[in-house]
C-alpha positions in Angstrom: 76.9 80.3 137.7 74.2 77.8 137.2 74.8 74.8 133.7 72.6 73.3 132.0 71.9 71.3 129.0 69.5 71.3 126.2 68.3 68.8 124.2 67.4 70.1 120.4 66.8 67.4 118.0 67.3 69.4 115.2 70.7 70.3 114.8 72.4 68.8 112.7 75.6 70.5 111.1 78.0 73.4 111.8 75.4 76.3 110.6 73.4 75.0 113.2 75.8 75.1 116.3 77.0 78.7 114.7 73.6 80.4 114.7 72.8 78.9 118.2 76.1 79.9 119.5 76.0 83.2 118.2 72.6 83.7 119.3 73.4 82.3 122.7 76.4 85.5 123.2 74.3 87.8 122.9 71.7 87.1 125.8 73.1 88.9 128.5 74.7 87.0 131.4 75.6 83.8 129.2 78.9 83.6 130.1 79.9 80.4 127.5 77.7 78.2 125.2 78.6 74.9 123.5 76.7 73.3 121.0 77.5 69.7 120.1 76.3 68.6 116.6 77.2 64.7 117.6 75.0 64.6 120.4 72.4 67.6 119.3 73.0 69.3 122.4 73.5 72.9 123.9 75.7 73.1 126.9 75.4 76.5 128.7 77.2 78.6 131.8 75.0 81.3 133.0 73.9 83.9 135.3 71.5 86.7 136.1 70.1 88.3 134.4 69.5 85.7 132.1 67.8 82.6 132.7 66.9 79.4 131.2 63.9 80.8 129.6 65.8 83.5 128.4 68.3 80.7 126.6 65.4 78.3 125.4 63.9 81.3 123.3 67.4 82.6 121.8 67.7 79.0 120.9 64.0 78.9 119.4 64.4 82.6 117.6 66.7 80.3 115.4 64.4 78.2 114.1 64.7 75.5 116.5 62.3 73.6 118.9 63.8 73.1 122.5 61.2 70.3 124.0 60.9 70.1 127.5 62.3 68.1 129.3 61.5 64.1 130.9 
């Protein structure tokens, strides 16, 4: 199971971390996403098939820019 977390700037209330969070259960292989409106971050468990690509555009299909890291 690899983690990661996401930076996304722009959410920013609970209709955010809902459409993220709904979006993020139904890429296969995500086995738990957290979004925290506080810190505007995504906290994700997966593994194969899906992949951090695969997360970054369910994220983005929502409306919201992931930038990349550093």
């Amino acid at each position: 199971m690899t983690e990661a977390t996401l930076k996304v700037p722009e959410i920013h209330c609970g209709h955010c971390k809902m459409s993220i969070e709904s979006a993020l259960a139904l890429v296969g292989g995500v086995d738990h996403a957290k979004v925290d409106v506080g810190t505007s971050t995504v906290s994700v468990a997966y593994a194969p098939p899906a992949t951090l690509k695969d997360i970054v555009a369910a994220i983005e299909a929502q409306g919201y820019e992931v930038p990349a890291p550093g």
